[in-house]
BAFI-3210 file (N, C-alpha, C; in Angstrom, 3 decimals, decimal comma, padded with zeros to 6 digits):
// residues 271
n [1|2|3|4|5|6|7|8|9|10|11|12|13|14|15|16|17|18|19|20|21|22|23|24|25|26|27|28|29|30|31|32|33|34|35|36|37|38|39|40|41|42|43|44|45|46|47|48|49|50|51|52|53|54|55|56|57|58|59|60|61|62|63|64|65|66|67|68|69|70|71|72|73|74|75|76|77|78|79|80|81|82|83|84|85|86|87|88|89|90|91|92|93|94|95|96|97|98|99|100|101|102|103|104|105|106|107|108|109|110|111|112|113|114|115|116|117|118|119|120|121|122|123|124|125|126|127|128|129|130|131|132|133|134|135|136|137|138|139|140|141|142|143|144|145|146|147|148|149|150|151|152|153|154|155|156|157|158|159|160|161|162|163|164|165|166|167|168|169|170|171|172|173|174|175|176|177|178|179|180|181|182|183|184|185|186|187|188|189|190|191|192|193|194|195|196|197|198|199|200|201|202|203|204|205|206|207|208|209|210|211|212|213|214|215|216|217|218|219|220|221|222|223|224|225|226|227|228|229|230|231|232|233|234|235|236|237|238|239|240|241|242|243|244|245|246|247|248|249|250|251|252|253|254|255|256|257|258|259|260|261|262|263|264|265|266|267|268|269|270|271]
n.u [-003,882|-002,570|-002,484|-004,801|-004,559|-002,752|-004,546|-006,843|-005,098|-004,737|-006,897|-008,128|-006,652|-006,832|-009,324|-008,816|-007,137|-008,687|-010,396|-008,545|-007,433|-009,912|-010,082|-007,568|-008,499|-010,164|-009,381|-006,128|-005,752|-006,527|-004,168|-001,769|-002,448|-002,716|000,224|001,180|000,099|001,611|003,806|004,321|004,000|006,282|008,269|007,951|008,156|010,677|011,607|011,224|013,162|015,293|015,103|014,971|013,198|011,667|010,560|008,349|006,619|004,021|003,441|001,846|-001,369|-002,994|-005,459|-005,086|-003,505|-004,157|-006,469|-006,346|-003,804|-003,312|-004,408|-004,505|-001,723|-002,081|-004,276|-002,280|-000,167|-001,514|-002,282|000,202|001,052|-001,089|-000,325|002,010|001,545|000,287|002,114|003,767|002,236|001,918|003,453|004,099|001,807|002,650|004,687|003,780|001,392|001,769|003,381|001,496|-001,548|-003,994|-003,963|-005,574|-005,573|-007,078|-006,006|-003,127|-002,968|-003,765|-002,125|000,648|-000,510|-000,339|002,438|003,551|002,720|003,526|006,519|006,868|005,353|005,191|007,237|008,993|007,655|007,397|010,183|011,149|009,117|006,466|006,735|004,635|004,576|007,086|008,595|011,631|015,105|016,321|018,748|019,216|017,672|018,541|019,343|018,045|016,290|018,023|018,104|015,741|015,264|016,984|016,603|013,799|014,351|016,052|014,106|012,018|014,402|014,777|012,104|011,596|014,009|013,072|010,333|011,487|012,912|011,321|009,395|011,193|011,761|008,924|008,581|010,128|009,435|006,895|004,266|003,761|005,659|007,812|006,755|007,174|009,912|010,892|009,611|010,993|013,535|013,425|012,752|014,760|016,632|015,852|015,542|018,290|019,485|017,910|019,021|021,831|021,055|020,803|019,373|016,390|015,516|013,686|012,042|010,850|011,448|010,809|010,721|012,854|014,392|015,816|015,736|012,972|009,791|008,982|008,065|005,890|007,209|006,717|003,280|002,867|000,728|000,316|001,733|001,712|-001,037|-000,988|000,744|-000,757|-003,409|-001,699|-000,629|-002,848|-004,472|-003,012|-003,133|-005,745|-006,037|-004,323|-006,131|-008,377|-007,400|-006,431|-008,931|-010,865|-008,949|-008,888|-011,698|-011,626|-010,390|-011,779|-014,386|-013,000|-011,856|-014,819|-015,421|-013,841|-014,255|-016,928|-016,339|-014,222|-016,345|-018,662|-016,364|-016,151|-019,243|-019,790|-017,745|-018,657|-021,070|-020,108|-018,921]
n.v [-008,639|-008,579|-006,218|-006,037|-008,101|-006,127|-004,020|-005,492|-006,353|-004,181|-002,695|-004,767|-004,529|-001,787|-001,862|-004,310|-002,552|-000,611|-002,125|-002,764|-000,666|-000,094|-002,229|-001,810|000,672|000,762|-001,839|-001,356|001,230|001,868|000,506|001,762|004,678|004,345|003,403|005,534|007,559|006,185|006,835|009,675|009,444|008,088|010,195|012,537|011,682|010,863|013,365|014,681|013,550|014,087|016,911|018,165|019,773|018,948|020,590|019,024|019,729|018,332|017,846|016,824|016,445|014,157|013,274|013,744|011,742|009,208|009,348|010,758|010,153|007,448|005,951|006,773|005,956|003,025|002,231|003,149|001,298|-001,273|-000,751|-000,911|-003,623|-004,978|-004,202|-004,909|-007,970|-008,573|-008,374|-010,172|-012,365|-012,699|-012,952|-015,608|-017,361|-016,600|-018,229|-021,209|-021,280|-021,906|-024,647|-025,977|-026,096|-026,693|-025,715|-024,265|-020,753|-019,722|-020,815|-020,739|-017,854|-018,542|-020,041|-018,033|-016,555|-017,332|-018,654|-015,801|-014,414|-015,822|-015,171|-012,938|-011,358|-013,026|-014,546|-012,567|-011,341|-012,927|-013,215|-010,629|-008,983|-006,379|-003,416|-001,112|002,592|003,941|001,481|000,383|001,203|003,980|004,424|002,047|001,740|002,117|-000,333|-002,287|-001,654|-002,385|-005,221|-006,286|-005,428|-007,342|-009,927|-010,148|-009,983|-011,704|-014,325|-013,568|-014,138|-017,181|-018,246|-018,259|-019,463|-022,098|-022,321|-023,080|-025,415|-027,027|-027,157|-027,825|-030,129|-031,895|-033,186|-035,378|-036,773|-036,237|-033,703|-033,058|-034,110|-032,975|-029,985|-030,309|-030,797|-028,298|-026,662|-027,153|-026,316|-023,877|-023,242|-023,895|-021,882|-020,048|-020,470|-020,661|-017,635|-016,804|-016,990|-016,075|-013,407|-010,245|-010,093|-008,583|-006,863|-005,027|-003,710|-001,444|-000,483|-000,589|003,303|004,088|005,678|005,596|003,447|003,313|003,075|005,261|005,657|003,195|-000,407|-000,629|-001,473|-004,991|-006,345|-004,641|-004,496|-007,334|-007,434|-005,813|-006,299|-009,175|-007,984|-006,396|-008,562|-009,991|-007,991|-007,996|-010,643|-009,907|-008,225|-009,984|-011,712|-010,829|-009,414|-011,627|-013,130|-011,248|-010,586|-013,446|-013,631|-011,643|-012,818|-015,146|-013,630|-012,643|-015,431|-016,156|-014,218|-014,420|-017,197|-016,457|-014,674|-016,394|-018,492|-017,300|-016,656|-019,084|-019,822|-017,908|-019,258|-021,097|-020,754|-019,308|-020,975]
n.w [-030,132|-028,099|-026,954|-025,793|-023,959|-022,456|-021,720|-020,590|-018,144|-016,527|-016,428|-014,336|-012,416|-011,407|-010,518|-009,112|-007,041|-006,086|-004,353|-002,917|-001,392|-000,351|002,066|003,067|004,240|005,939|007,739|007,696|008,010|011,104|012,139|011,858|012,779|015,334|015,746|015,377|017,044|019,451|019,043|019,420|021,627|022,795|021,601|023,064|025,689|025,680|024,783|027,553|028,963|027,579|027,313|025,287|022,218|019,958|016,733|014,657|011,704|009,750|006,101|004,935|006,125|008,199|007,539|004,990|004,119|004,722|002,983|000,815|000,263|000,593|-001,410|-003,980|-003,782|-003,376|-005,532|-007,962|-007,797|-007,737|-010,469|-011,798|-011,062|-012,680|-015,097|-015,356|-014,834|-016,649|-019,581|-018,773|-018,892|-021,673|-022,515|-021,439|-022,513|-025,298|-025,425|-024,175|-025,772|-028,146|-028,253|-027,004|-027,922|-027,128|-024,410|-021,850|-021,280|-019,537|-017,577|-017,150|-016,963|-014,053|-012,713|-013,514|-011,453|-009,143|-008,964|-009,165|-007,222|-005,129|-005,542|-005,805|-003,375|-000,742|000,020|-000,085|002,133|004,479|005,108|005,528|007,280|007,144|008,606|011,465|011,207|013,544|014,000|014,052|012,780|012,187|011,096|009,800|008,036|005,282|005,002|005,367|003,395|000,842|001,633|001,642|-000,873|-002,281|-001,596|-002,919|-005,481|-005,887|-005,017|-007,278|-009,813|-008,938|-009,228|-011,743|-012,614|-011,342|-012,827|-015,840|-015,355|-014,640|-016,728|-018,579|-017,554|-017,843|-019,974|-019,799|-017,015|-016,521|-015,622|-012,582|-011,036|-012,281|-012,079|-009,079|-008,895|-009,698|-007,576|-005,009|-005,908|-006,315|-003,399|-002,237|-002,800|-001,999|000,927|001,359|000,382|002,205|004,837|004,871|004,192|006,351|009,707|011,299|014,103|015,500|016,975|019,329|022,654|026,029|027,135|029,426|032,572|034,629|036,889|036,117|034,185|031,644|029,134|027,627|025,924|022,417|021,325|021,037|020,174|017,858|015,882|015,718|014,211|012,155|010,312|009,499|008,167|006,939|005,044|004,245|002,683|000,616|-000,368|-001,284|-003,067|-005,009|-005,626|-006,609|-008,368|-010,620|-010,693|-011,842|-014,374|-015,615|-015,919|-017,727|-019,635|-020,467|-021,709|-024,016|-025,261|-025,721|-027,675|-029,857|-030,548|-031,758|-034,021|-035,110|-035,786|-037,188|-039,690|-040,037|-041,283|-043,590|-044,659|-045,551|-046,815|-048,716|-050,957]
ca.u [-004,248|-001,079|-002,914|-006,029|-004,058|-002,793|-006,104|-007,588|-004,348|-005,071|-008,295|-008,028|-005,278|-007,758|-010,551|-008,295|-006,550|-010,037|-011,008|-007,661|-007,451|-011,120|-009,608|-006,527|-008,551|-010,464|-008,553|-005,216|-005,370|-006,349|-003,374|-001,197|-002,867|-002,163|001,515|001,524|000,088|002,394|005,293|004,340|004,259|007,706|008,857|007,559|009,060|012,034|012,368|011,368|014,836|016,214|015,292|015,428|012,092|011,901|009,503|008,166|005,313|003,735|003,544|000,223|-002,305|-003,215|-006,728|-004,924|-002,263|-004,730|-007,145|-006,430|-002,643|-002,974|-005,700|-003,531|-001,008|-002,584|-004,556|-001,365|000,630|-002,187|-002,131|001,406|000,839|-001,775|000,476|002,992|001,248|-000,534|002,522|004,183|001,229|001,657|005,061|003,665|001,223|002,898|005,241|002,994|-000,105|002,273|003,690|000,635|-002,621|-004,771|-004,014|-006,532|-004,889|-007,135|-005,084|-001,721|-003,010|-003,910|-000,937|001,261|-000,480|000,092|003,685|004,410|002,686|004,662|007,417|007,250|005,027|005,006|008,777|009,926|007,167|007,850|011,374|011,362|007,713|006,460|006,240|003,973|005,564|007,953|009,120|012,709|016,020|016,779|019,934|019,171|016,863|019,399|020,325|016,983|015,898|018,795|018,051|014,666|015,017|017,722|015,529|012,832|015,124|016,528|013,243|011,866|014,910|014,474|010,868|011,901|014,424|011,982|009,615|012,487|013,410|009,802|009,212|012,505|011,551|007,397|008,154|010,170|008,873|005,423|004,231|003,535|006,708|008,540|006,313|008,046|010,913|011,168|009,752|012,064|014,861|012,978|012,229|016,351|017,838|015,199|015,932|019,834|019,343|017,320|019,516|022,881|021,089|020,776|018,075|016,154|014,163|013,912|010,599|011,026|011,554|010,677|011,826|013,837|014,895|016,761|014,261|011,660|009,455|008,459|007,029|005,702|007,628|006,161|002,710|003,528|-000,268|-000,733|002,347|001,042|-002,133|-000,316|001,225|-001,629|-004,030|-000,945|-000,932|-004,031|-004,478|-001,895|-003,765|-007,026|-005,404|-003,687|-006,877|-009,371|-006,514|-006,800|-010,074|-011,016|-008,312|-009,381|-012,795|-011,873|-010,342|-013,270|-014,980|-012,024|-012,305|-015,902|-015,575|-012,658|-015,235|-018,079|-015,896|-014,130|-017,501|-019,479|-016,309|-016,799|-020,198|-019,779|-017,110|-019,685|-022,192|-019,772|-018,897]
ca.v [-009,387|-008,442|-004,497|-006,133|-008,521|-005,226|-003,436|-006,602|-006,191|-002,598|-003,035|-005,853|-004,157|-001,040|-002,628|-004,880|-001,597|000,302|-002,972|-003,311|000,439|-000,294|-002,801|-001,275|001,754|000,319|-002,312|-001,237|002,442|002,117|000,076|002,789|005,393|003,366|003,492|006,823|007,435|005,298|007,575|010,650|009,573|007,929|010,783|013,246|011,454|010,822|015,057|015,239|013,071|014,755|018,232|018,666|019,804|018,983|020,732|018,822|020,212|017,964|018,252|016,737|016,320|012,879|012,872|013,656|010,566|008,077|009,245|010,729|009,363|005,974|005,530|007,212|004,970|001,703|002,334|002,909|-000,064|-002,086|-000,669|-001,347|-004,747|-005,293|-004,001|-005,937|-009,312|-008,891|-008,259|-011,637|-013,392|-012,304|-013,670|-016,972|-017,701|-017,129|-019,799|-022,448|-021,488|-022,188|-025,525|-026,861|-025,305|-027,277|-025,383|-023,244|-019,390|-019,325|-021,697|-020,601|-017,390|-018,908|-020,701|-017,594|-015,707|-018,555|-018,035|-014,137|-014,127|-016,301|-014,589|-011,577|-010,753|-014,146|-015,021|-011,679|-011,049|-013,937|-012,935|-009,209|-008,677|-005,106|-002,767|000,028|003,347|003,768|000,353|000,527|002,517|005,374|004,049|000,825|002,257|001,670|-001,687|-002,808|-001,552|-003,320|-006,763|-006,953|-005,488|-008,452|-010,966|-009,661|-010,234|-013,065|-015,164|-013,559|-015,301|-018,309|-018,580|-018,105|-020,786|-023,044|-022,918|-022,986|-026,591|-027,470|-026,897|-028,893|-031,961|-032,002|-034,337|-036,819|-037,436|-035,639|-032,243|-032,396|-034,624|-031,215|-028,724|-030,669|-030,694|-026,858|-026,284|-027,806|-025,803|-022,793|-023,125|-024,275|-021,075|-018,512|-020,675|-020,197|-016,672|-016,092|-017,151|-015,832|-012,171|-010,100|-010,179|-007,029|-007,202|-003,338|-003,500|-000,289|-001,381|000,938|004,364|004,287|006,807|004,733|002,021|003,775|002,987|006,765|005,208|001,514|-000,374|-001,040|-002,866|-006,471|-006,877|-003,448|-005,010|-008,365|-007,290|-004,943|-007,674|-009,923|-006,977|-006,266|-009,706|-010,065|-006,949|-008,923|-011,889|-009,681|-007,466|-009,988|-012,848|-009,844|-009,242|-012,881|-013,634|-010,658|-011,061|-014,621|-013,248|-011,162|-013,481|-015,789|-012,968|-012,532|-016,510|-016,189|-013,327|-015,385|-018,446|-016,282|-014,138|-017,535|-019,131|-016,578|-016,161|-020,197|-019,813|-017,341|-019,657|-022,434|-019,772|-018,696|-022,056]
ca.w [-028,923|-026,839|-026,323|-025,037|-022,553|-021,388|-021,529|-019,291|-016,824|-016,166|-016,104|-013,381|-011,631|-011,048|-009,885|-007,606|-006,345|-005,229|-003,536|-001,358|-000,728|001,020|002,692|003,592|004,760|007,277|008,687|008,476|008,577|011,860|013,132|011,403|013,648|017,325|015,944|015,157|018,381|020,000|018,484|019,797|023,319|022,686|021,628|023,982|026,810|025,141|024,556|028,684|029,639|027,159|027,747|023,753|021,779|018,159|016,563|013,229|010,688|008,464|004,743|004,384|007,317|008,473|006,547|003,613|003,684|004,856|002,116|-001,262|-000,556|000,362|-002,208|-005,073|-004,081|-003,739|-007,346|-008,844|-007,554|-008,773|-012,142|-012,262|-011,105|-013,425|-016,444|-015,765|-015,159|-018,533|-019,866|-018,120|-019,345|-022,731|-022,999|-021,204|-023,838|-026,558|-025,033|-023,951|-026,239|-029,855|-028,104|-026,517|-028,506|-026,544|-023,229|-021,464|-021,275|-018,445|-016,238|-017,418|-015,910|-012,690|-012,433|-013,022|-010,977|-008,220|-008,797|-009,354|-005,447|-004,262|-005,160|-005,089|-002,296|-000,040|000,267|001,053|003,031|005,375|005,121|005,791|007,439|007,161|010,029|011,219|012,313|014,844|014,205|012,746|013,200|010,590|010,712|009,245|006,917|003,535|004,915|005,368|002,032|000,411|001,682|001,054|-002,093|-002,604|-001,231|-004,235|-006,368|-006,547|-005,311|-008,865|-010,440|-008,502|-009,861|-013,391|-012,834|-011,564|-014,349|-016,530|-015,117|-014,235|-018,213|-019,161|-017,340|-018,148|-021,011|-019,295|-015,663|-016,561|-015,579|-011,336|-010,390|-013,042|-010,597|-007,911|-008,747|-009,563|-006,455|-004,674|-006,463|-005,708|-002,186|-001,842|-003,052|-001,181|002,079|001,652|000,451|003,667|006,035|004,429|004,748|007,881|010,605|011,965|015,240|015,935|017,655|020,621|024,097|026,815|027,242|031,043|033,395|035,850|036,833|035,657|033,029|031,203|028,349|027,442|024,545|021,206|021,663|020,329|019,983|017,049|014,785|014,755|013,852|011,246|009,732|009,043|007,629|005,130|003,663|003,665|001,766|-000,962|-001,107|-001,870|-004,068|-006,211|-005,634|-007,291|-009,868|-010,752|-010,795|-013,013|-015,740|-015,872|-016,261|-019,074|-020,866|-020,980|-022,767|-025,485|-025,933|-026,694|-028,568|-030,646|-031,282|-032,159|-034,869|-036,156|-036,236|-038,627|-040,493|-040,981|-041,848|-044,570|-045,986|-046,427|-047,649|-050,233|-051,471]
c.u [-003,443|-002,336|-004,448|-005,802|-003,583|-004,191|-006,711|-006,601|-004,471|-006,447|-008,673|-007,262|-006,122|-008,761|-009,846|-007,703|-007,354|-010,343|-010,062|-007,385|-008,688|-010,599|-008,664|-007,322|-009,405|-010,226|-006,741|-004,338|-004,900|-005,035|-002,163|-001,159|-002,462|-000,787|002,133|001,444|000,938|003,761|005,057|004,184|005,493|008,518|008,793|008,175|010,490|012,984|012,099|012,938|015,602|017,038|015,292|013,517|011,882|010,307|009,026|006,706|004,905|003,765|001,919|-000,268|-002,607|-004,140|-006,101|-004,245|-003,279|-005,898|-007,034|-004,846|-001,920|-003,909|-005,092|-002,678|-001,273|-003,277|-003,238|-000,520|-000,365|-002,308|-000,997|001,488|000,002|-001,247|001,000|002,892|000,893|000,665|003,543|003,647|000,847|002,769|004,730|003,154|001,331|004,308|004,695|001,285|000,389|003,018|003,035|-001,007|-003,566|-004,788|-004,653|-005,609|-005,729|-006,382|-003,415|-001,806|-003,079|-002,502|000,374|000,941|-000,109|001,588|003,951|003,817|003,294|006,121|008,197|006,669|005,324|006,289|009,133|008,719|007,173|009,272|011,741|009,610|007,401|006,084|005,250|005,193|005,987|008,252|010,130|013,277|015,973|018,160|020,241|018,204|017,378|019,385|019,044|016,292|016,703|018,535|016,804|014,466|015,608|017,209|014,154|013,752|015,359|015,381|012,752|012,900|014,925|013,208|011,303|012,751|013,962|011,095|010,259|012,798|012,284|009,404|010,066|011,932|010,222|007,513|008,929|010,139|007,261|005,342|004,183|004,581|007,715|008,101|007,005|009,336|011,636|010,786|010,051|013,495|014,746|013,133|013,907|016,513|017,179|016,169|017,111|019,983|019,373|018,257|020,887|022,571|020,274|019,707|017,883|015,089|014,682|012,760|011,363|010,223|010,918|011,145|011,929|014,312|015,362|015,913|013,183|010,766|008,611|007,487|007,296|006,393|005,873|004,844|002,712|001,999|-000,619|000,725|002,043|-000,180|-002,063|-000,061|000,274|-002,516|-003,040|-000,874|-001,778|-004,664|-003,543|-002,510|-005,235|-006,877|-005,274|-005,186|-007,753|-008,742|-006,790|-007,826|-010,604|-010,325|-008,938|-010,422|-013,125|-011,508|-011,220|-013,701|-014,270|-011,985|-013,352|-016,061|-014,821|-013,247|-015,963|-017,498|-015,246|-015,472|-018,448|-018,399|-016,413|-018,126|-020,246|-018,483|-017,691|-020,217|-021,434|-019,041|-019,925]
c.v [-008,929|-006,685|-005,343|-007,116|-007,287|-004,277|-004,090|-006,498|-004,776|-002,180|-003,865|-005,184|-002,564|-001,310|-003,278|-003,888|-000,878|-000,977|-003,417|-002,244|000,127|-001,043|-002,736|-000,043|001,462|-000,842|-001,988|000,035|002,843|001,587|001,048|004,107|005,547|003,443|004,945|007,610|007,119|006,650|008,646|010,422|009,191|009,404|012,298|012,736|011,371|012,599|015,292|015,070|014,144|016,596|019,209|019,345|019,910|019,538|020,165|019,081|019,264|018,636|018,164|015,813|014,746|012,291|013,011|011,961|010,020|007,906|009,007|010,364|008,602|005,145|005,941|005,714|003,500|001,414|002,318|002,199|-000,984|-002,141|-000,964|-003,060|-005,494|-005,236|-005,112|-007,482|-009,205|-009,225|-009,962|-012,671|-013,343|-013,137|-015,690|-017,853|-017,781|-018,406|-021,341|-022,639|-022,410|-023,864|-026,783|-025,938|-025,677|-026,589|-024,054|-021,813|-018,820|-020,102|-021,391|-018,955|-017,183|-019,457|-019,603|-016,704|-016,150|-017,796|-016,408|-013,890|-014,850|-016,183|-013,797|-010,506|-011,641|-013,954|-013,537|-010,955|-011,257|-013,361|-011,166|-009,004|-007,335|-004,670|-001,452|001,215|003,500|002,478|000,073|001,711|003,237|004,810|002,890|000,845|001,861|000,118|-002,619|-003,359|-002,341|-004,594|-007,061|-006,881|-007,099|-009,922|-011,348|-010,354|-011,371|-014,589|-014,949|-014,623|-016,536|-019,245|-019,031|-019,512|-022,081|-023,585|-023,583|-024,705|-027,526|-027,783|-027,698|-030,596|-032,620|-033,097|-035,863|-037,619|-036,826|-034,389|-031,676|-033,330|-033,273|-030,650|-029,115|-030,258|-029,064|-025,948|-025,970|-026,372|-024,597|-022,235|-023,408|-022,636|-020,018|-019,034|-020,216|-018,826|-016,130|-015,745|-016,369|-013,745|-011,637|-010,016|-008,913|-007,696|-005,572|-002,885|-002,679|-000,870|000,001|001,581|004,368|005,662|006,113|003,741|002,398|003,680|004,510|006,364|003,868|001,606|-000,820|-001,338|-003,699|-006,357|-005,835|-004,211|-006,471|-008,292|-006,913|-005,444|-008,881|-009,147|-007,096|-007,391|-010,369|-009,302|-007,230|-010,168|-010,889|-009,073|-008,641|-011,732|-011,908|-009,693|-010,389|-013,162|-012,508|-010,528|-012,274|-014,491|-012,744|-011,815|-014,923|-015,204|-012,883|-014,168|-016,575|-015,323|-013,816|-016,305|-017,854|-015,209|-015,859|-018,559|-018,637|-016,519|-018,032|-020,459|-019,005|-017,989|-020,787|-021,814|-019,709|-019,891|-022,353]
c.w [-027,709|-026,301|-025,521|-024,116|-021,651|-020,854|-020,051|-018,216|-016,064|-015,847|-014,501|-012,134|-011,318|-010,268|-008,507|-006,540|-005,356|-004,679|-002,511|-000,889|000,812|001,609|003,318|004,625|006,382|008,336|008,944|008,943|010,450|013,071|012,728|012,689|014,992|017,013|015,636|016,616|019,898|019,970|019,330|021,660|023,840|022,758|022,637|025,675|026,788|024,820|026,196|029,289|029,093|027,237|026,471|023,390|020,266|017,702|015,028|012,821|009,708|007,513|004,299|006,256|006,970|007,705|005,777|002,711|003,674|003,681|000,881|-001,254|-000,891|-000,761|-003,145|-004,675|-004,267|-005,207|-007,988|-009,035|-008,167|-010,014|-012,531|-012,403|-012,254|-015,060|-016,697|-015,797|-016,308|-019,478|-019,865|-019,200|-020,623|-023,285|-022,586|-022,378|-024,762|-026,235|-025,012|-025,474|-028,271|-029,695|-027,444|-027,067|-027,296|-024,342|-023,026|-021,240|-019,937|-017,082|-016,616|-016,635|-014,396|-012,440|-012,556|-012,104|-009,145|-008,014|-008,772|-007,663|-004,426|-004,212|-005,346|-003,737|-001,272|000,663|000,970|001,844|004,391|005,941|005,849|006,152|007,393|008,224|010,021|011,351|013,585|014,875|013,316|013,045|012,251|010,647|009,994|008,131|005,063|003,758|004,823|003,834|001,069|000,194|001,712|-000,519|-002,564|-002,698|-002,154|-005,463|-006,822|-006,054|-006,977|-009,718|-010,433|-009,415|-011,101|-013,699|-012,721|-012,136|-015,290|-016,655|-015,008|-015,861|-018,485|-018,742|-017,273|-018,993|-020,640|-017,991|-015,587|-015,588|-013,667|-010,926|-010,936|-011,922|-009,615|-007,805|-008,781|-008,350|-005,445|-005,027|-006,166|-003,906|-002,069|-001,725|-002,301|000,531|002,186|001,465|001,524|004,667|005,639|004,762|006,351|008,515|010,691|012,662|015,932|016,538|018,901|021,749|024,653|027,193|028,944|031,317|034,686|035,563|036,982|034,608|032,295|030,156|027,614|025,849|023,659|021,317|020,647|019,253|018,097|016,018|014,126|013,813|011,918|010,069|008,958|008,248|006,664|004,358|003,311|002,718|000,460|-001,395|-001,366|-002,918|-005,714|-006,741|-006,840|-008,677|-010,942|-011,491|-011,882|-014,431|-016,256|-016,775|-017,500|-020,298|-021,440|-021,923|-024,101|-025,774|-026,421|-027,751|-030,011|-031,420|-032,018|-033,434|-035,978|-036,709|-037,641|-039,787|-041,430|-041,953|-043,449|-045,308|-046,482|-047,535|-049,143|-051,006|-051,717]
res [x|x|x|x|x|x|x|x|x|x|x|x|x|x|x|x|x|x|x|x|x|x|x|x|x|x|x|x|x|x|x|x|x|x|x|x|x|x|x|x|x|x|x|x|x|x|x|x|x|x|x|x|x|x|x|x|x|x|x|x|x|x|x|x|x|x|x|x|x|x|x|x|x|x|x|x|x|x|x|x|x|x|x|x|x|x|x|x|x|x|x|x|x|x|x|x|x|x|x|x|x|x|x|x|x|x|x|x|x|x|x|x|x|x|x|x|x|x|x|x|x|x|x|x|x|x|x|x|x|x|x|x|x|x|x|x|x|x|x|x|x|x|x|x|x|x|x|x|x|x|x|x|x|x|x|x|x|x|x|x|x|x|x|x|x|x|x|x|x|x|x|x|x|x|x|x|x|x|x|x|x|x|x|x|x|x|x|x|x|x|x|x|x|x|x|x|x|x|x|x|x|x|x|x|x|x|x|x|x|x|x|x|x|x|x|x|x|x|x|x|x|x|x|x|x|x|x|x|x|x|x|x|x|x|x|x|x|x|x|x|x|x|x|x|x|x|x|x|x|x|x|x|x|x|x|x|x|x|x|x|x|x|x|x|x|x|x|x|x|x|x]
***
């Protein structure tokens, strides 16, 4: 059973990947583009003051990234995703499914899949928002990476502890005052987390030459945009993920009844 929860997460986690690539490709390639755009006029004024001229060569041409190598990558983050929930949800079930028979395996999926987006994409999404290019020093580049990773991190543990306690106290205040309360315990330790690590507001001002403006900062309008497209592209991703695991394991319940059923029948028969 465990190889065909992963089967169905890989499965799921494919499917959801080619459906947020499309979705990635035409809404948020193009805000990608406007900041790429953006860069090269930055930096082109920024080599006139300077007087410098950097010359850089891509590796791979623009059609290539936005095609076969944001589409590679998004498929394969989904398949990872998809592994590893199955994998989650393998360990779930045999938790809850040997101490409560009577519970659906399709709502223990919904319910972690509830949680594993809230926190691991949500929280530090909120927390660390993602930028296009040209938004962000190179010098802050490790430190950045650091504290969101950190921020990943220890919401995941958070979660874990929350079930953990949410599960402990189901049998003696009942099961959504528990959710509460692990919620609660959850949502504490991200907040203090949050605030304990460091800010970044690195959005590019405009490039000056006395009181001159050479070239306009950032526009505000192509990161918000940026921003909403990417987590929307996480809630479609991991909604599709979802909803098709679910899906499949409908089929492996009926398939489950309709094998224990005949092998009842043939133990009447043979009585």
């Amino acid at each position: 059973m465990e190889r065909k929860f992963i089967g169905a997460g890989l499965l799921s986690g494919l499917i959801a990947g080619l459906i947020a690539y499309t979705f990635a490709r035409i809404f948020i390639e193009p805000q990608v583009a406007k900041a790429i755009d953006y860069e090269e006029v930055r930096s082109h004024a920024e080599e006139t003051l300077s007087g410098e001229h950097a010359h850089e060569h891509e590796l791979f041409t623009r059609s290539v990234q936005e095609n076969i190598g944001a589409g590679i990558g998004t498929v394969v983050f989904a398949l990872a995703i998809g592994a590893l929930f199955a994998v989650v949800f393998t360990v779930a079930w045999a938790y809850f499914g040997r101490r409560r028979p009577s519970t659906d395996p399709r709502a223990v999926a919904a319910a972690l899949s509830g949680i594993a987006f809230v926190a691991v994409i949500a929280i530090p999404f909120f927390v660390y928002p993602p930028n296009p290019p040209a938004v962000g020093e190179e010098d802050t580049i490790g430190s950045r990476s650091g504290s969101f990773l950190t921020i990943t991190l220890v919401s995941i543990a958070l979660a874990i502890v929350g079930v953990l306690i949410a599960t402990a106290l189901s049998a003696r205040i009942g099961a959504w005052w528990a959710g509460i309360v692990g919620a609660v315990v959850y949502l504490i330790g991200v907040t203090i987390t949050a605030a304990l690590l460091p800010e970044f507001k690195e959005v590019p001002g405009p490039v000056m030459d006395g009181d001159t403006i050479v070239a306009p900062g950032f526009p505000g309008q192509v990161v918000a945009d940026f921003r909403v497209y990417a987590i929307a592209n996480q809630v479609l991703l991991w909604a599709v993920l979802t909803i098709v695991f679910i899906g499949l394991l409908g089929v492996m319940m009926r398939r489950t009844r309709s094998v224990a059923a005949a092998a009842e029948s043939v133990e009447r028969i043979s009585a």
